[in-house]
DRENKEZA-271678 format. One record per residue (C-alpha): x negated, y negated, z negated; residue in three letters; residue number from 0. Coordinates in nm, 2 decimals. Layout:
N
<rose><c1>X</c1><c2>Y</c2><c3>Z</c3><resn>ALA</resn><resi>NUM</resi></rose>
...
***
This chain:
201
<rose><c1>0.00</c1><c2>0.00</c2><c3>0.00</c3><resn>UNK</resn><resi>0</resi></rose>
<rose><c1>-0.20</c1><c2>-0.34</c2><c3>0.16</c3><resn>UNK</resn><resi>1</resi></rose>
<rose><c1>-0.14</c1><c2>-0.61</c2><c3>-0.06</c3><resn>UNK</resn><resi>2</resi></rose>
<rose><c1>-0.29</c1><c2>-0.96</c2><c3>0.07</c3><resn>UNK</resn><resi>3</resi></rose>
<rose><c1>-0.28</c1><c2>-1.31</c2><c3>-0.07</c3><resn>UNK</resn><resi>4</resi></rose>
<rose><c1>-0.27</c1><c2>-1.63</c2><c3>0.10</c3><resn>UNK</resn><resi>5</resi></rose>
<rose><c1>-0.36</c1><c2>-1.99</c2><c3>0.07</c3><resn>UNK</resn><resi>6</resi></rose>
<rose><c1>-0.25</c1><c2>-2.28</c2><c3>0.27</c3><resn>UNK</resn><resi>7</resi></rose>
<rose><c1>-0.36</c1><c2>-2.64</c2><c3>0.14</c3><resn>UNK</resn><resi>8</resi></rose>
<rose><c1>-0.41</c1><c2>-2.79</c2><c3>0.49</c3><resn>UNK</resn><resi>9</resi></rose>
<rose><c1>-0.06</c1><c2>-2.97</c2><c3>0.52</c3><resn>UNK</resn><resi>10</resi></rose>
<rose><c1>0.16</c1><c2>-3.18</c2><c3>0.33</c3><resn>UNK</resn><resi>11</resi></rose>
<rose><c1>0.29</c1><c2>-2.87</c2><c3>0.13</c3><resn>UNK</resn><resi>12</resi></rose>
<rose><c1>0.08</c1><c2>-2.64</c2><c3>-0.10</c3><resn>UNK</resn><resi>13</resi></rose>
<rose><c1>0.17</c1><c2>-2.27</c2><c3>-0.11</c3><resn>UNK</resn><resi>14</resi></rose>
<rose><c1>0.01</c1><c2>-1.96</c2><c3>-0.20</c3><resn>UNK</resn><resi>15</resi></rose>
<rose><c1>0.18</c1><c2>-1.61</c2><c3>-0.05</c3><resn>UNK</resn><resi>16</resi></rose>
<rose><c1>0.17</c1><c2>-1.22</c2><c3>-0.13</c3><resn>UNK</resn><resi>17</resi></rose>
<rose><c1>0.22</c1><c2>-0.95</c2><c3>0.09</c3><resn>UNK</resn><resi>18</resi></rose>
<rose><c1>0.35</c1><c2>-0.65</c2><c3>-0.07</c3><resn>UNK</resn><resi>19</resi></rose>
<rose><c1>0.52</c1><c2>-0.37</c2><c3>-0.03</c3><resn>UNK</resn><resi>20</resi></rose>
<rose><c1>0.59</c1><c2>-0.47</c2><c3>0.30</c3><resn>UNK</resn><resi>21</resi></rose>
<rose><c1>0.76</c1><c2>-0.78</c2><c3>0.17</c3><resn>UNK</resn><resi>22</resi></rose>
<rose><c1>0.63</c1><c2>-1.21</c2><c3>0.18</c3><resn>UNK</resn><resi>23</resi></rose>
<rose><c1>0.64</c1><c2>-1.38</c2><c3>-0.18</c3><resn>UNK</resn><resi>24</resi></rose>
<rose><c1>0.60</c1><c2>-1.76</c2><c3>-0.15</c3><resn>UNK</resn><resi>25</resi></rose>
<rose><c1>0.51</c1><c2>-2.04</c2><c3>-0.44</c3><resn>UNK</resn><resi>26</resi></rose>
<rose><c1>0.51</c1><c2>-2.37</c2><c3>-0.35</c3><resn>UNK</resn><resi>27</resi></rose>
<rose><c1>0.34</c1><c2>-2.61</c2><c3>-0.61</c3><resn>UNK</resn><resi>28</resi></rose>
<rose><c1>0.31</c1><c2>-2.93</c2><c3>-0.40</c3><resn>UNK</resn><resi>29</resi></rose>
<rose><c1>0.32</c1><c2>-3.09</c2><c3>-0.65</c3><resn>UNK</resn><resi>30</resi></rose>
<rose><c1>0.01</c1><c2>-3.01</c2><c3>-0.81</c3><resn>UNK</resn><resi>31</resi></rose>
<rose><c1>-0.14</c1><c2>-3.05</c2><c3>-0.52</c3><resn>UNK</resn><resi>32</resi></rose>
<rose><c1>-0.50</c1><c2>-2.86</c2><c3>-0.53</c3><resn>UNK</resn><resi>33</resi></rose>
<rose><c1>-0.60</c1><c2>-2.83</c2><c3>-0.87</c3><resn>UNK</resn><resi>34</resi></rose>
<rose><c1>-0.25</c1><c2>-2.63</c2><c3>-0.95</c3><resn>UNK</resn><resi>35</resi></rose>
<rose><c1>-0.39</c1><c2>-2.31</c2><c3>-0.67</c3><resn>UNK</resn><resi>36</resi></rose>
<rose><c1>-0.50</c1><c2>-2.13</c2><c3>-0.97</c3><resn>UNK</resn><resi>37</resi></rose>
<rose><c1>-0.23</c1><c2>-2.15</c2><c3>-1.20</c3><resn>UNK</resn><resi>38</resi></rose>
<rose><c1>0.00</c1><c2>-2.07</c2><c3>-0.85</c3><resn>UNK</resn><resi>39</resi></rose>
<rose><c1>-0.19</c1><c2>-1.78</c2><c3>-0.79</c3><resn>UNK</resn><resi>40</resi></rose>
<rose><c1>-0.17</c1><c2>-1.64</c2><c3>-1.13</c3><resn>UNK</resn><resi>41</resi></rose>
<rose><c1>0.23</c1><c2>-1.73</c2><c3>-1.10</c3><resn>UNK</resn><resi>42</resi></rose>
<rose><c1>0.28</c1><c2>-1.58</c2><c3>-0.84</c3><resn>UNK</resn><resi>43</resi></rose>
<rose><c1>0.08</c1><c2>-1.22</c2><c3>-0.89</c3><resn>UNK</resn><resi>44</resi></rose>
<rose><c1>0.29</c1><c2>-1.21</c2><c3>-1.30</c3><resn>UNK</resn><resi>45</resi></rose>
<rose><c1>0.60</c1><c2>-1.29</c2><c3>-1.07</c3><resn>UNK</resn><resi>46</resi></rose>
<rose><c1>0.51</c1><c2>-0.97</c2><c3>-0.87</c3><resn>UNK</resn><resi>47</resi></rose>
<rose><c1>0.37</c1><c2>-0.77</c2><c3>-1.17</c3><resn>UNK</resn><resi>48</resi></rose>
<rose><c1>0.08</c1><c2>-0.74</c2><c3>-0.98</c3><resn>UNK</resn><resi>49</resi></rose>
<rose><c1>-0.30</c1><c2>-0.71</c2><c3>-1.09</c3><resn>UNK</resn><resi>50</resi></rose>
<rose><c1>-0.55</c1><c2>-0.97</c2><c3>-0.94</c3><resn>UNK</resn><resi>51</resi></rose>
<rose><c1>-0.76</c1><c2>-0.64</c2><c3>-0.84</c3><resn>UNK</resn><resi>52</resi></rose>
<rose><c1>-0.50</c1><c2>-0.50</c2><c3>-0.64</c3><resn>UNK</resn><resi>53</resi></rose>
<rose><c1>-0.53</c1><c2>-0.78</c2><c3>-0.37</c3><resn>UNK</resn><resi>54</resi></rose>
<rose><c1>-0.69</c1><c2>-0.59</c2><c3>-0.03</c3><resn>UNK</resn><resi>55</resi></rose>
<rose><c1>-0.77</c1><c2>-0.92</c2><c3>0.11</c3><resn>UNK</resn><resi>56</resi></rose>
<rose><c1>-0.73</c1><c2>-1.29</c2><c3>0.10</c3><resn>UNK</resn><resi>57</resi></rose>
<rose><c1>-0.65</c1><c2>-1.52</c2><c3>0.41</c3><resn>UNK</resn><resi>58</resi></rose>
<rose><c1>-0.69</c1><c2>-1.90</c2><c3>0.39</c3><resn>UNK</resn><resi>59</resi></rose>
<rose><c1>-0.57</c1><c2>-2.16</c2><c3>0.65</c3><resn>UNK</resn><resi>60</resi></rose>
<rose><c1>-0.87</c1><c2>-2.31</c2><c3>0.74</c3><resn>UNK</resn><resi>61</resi></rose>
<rose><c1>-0.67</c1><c2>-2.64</c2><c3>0.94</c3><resn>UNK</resn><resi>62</resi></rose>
<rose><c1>-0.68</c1><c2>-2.88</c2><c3>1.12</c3><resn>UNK</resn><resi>63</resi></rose>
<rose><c1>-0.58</c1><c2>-3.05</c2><c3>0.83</c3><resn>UNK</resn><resi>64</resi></rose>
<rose><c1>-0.64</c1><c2>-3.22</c2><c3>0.53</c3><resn>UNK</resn><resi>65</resi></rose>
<rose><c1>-0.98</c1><c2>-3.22</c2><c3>0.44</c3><resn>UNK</resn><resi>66</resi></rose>
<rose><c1>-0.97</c1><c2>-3.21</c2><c3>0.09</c3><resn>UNK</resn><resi>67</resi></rose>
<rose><c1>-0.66</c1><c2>-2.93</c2><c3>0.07</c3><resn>UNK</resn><resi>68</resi></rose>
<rose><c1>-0.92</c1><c2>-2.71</c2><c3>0.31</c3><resn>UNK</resn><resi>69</resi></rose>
<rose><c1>-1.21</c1><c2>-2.79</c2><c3>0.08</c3><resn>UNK</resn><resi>70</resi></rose>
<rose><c1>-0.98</c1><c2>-2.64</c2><c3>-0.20</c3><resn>UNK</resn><resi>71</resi></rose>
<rose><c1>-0.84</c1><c2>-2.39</c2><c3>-0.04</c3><resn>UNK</resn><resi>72</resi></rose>
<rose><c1>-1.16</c1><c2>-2.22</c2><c3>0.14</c3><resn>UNK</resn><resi>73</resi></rose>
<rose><c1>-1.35</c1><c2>-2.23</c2><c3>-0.22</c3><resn>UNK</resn><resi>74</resi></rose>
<rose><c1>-1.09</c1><c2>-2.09</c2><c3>-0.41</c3><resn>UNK</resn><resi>75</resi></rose>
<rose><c1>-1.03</c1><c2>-1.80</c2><c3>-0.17</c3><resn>UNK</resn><resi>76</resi></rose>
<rose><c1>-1.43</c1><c2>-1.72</c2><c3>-0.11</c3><resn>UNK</resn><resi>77</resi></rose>
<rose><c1>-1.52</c1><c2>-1.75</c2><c3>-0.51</c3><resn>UNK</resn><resi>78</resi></rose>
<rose><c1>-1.20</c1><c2>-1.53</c2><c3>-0.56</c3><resn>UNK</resn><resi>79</resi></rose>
<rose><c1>-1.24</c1><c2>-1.26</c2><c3>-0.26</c3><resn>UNK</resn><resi>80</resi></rose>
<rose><c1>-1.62</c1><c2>-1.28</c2><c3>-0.39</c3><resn>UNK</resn><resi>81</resi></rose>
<rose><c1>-1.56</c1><c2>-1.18</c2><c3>-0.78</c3><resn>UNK</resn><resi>82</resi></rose>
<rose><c1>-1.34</c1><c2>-0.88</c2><c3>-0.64</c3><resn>UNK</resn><resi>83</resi></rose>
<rose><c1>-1.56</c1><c2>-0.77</c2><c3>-0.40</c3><resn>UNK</resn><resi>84</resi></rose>
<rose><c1>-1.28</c1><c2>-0.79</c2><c3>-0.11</c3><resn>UNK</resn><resi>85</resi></rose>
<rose><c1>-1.30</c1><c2>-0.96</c2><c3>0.22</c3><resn>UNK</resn><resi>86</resi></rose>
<rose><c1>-1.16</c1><c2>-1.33</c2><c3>0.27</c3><resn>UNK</resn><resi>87</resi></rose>
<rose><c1>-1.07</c1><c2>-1.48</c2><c3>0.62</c3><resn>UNK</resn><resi>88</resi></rose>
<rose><c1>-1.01</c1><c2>-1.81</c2><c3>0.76</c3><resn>UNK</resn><resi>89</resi></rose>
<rose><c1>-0.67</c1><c2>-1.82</c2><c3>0.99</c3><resn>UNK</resn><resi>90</resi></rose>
<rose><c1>-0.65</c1><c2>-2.14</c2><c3>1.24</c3><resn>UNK</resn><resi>91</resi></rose>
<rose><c1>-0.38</c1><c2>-2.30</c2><c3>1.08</c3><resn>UNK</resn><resi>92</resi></rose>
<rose><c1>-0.24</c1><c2>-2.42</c2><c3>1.37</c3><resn>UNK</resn><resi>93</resi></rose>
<rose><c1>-0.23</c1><c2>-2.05</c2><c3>1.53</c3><resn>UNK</resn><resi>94</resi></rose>
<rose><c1>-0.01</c1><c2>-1.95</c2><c3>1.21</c3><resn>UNK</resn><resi>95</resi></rose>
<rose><c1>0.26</c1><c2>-2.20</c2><c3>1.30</c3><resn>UNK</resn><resi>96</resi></rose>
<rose><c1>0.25</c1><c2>-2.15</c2><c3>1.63</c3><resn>UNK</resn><resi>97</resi></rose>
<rose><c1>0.34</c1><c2>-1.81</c2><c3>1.61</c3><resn>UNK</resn><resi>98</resi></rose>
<rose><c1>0.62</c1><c2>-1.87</c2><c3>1.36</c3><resn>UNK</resn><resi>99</resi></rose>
<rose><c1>0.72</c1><c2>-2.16</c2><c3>1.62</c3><resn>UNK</resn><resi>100</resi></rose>
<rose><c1>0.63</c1><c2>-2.12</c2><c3>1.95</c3><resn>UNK</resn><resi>101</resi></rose>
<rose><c1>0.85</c1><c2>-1.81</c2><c3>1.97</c3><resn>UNK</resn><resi>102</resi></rose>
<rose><c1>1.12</c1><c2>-1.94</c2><c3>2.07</c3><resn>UNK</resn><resi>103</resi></rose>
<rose><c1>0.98</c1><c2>-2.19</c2><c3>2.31</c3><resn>UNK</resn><resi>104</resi></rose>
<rose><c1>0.59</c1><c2>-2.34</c2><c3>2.41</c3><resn>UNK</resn><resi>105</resi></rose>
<rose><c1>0.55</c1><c2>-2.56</c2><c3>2.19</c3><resn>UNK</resn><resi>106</resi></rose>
<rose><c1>0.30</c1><c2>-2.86</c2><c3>2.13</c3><resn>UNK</resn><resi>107</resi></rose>
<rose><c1>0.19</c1><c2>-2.99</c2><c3>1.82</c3><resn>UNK</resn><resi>108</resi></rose>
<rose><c1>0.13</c1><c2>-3.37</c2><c3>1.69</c3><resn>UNK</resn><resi>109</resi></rose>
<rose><c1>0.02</c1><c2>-3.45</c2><c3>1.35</c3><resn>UNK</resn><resi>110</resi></rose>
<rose><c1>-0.14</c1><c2>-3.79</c2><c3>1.23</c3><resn>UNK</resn><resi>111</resi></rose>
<rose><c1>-0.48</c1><c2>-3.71</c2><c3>1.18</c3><resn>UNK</resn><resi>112</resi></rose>
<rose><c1>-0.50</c1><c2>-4.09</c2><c3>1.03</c3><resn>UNK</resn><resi>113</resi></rose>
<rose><c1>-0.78</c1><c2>-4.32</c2><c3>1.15</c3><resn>UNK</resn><resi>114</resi></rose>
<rose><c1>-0.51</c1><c2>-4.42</c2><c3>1.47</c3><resn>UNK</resn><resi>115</resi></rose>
<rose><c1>-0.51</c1><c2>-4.05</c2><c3>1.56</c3><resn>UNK</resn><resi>116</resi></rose>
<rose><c1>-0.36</c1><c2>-3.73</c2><c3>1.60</c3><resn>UNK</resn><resi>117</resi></rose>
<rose><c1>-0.47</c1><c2>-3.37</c2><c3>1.59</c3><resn>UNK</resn><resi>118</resi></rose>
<rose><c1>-0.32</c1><c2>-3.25</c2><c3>1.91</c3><resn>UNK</resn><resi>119</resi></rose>
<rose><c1>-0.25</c1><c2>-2.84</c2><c3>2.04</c3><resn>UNK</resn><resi>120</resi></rose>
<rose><c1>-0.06</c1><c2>-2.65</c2><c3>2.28</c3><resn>UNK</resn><resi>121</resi></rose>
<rose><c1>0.06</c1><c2>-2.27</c2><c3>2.26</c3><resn>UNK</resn><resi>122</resi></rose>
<rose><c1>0.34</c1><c2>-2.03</c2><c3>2.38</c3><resn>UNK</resn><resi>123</resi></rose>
<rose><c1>0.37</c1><c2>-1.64</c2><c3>2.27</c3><resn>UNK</resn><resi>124</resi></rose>
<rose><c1>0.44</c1><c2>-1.44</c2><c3>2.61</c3><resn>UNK</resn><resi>125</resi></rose>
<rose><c1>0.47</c1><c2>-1.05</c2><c3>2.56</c3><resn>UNK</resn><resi>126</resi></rose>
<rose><c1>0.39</c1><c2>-1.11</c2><c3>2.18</c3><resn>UNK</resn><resi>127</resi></rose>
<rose><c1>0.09</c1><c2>-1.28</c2><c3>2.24</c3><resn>UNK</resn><resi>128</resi></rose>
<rose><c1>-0.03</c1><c2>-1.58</c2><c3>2.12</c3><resn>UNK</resn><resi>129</resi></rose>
<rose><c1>-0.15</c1><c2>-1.84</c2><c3>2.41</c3><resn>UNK</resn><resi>130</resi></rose>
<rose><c1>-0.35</c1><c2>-2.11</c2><c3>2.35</c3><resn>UNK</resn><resi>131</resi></rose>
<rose><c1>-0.33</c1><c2>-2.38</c2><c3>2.61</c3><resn>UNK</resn><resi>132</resi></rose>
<rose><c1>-0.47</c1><c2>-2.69</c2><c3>2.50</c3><resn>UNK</resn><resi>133</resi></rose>
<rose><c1>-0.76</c1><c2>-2.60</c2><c3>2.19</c3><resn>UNK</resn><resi>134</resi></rose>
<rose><c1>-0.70</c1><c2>-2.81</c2><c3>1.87</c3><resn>UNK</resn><resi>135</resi></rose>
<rose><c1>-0.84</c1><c2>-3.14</c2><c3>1.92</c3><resn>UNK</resn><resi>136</resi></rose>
<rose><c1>-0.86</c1><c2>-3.47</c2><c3>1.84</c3><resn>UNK</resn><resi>137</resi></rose>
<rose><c1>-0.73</c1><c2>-3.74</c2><c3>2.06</c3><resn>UNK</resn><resi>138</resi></rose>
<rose><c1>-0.66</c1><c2>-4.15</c2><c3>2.00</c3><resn>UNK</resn><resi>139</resi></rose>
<rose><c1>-0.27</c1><c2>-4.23</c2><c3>1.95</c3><resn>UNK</resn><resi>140</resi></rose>
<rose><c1>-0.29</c1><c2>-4.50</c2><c3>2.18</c3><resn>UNK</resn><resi>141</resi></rose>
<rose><c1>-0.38</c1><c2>-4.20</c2><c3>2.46</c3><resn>UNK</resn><resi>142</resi></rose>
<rose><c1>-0.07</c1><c2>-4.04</c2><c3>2.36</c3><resn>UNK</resn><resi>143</resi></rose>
<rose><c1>0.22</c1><c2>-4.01</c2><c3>2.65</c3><resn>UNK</resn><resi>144</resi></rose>
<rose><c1>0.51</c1><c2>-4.06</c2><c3>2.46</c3><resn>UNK</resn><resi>145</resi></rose>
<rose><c1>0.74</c1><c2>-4.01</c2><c3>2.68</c3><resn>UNK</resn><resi>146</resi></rose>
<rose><c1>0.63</c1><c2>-3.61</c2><c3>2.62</c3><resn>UNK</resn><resi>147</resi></rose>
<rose><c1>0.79</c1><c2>-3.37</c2><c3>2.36</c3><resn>UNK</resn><resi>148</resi></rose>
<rose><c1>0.59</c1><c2>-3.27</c2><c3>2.07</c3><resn>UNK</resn><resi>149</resi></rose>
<rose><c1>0.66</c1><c2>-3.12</c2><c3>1.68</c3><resn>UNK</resn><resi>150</resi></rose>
<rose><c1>0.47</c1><c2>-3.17</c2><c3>1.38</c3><resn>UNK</resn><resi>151</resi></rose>
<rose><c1>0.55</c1><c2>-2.88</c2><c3>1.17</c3><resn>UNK</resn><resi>152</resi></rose>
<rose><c1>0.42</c1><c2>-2.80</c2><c3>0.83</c3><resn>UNK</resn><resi>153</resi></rose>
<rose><c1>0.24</c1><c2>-2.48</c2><c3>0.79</c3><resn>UNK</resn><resi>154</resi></rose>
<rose><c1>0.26</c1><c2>-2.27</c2><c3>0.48</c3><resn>UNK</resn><resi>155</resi></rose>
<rose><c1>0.11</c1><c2>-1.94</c2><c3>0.34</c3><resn>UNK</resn><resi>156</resi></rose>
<rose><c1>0.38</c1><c2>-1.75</c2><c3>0.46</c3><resn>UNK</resn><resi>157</resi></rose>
<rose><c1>0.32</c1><c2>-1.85</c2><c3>0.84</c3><resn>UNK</resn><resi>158</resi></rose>
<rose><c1>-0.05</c1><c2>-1.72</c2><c3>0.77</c3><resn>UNK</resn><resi>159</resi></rose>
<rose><c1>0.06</c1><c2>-1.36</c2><c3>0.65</c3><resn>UNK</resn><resi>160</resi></rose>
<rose><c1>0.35</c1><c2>-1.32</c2><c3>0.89</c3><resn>UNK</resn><resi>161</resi></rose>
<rose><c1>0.04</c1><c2>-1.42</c2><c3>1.17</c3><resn>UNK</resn><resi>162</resi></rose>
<rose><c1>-0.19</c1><c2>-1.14</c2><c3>1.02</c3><resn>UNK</resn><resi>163</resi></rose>
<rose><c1>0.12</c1><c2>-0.87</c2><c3>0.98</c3><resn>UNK</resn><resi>164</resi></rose>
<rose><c1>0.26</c1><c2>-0.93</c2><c3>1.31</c3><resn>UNK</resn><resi>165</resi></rose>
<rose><c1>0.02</c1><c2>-1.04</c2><c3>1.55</c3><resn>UNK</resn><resi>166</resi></rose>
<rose><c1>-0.33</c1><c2>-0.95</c2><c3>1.42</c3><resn>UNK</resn><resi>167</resi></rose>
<rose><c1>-0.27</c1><c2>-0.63</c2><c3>1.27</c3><resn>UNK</resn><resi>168</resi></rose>
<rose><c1>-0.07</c1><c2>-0.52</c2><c3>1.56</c3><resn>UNK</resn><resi>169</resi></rose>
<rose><c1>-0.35</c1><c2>-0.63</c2><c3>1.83</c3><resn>UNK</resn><resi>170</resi></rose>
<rose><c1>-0.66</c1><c2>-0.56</c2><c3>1.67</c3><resn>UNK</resn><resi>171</resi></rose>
<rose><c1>-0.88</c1><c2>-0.55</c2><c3>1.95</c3><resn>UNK</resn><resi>172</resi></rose>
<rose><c1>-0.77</c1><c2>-0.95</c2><c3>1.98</c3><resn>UNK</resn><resi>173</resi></rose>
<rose><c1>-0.84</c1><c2>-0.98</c2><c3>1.59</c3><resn>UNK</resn><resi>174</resi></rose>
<rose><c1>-1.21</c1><c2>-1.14</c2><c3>1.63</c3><resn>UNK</resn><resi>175</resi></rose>
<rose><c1>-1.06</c1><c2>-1.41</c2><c3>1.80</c3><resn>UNK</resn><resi>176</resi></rose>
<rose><c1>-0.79</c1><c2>-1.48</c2><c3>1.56</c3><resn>UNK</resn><resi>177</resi></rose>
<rose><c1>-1.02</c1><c2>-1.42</c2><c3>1.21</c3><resn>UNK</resn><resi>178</resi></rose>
<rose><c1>-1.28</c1><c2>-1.70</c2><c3>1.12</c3><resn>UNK</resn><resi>179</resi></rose>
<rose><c1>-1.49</c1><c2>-1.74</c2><c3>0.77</c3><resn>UNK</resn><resi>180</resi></rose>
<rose><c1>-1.34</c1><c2>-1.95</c2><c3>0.52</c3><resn>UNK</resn><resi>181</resi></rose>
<rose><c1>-1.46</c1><c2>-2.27</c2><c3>0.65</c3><resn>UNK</resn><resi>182</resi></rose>
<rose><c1>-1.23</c1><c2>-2.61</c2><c3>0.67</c3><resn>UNK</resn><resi>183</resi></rose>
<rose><c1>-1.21</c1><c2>-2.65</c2><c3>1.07</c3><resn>UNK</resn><resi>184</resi></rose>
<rose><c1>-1.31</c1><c2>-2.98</c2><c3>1.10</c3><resn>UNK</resn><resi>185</resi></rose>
<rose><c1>-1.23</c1><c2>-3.15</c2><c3>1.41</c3><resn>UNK</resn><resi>186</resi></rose>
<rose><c1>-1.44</c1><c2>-3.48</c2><c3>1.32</c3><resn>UNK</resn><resi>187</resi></rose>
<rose><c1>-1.82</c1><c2>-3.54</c2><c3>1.39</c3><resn>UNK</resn><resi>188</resi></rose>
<rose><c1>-1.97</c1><c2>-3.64</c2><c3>1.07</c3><resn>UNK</resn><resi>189</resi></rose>
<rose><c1>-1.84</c1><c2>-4.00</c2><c3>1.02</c3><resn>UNK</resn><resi>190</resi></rose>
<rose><c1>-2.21</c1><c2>-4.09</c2><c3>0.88</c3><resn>UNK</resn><resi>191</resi></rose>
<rose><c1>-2.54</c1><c2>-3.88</c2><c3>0.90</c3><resn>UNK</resn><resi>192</resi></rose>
<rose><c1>-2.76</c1><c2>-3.95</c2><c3>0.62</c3><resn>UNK</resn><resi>193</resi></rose>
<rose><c1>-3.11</c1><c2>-4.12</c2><c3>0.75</c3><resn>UNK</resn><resi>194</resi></rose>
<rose><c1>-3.41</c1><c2>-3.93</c2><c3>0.68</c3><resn>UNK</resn><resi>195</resi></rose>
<rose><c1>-3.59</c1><c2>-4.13</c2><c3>0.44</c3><resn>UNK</resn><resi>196</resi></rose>
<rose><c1>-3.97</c1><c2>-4.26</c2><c3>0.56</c3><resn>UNK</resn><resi>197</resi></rose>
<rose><c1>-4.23</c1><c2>-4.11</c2><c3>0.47</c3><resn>UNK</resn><resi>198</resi></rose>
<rose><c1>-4.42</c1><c2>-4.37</c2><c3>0.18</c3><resn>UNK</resn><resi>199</resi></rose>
<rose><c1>-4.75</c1><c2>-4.54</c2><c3>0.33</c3><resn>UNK</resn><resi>200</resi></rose>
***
């Protein structure tokens, strides 16, 4: 019996999920924002009656995003996945709700990325796959043709385990290009380098 946790701190909401027994438990605690994850993890596995060392694996939406939910997020899940001795994997978080999403139609995703700019991506599922047809990105809102159709949903941990169940699990020979290490995906160039300091005379 897998059982797999989940974090997602890369959007407005905050939610931690557990797979098991073939069934998706979701916390939300938004409003704790990031430094409620461990209390919403230990919630969430007493909810369950579950064990912390029953967990198989943990997956973690690694954005586009907020920065700091990703920072979070990704260092909770490795120092976690690494004190059981379990694997941990990034999920593209705009892959997760683009599956949830794009079933139904393509669909093309907008969210403010601040700075006067949007983090912009394209997808559609065809034969239960997931197609990617414009790679996340960052482009200027003033470049934005708004005359075109986009969304901006929220993605949450239960988008990242229904992704692994139902896309990842079931097409495993595509899974290397779906799993990532727990790393924020940072879309940005550094916004300063820090100058090597000269060497004294």
């Amino acid at each position: 019996m897998t059982t797999l946790l989940a974090l997602e701190l890369s959007s407005a909401h905050c939610t931690v999920a557990v797979l098991h027994s073939g069934n998706i438990t979701e916390h939300d605690f938004s409003n704790q924002r990031g430094r409620g994850v461990v209390c919403a993890i230990e919630n969430i596995l007493n909810e369950l009656s579950l064990d912390v060392h029953q967990l198989d694996a943990i997956y973690v939406g690694i954005g586009p995003g907020s920065y700091t939910g990703l920072r979070i997020a990704c260092s909770a899940a490795l120092m976690l996945a690494y004190s059981l001795n379990i694997e941990c994997y990034g999920i593209n978080s705009f892959e997760a709700m683009a599956w949830r999403a794009a079933q139904q139609q393509p669909l093309t995703i907008l969210l403010d990325a601040y700075r006067q700019q949007f983090y912009h991506a394209e997808y559609h599922v065809a034969d239960q796959h997931l197609i990617c047809t414009q790679q996340p990105q960052i482009i200027e809102q003033a470049d934005w043709d708004n005359s075109r159709e986009a969304s901006s949903p929220d993605t949450c941990a239960k988008d990242i385990l229904s992704f692994v169940v139902e896309f990842i699990s079931k097409h495993p020979n595509s899974a290397p290009n779906h799993l990532f290490s727990a790393e924020p995906l940072y879309l940005r160039p550094p916004a300063f380098r820090q100058q090597k300091k000269s060497a004294p005379k």
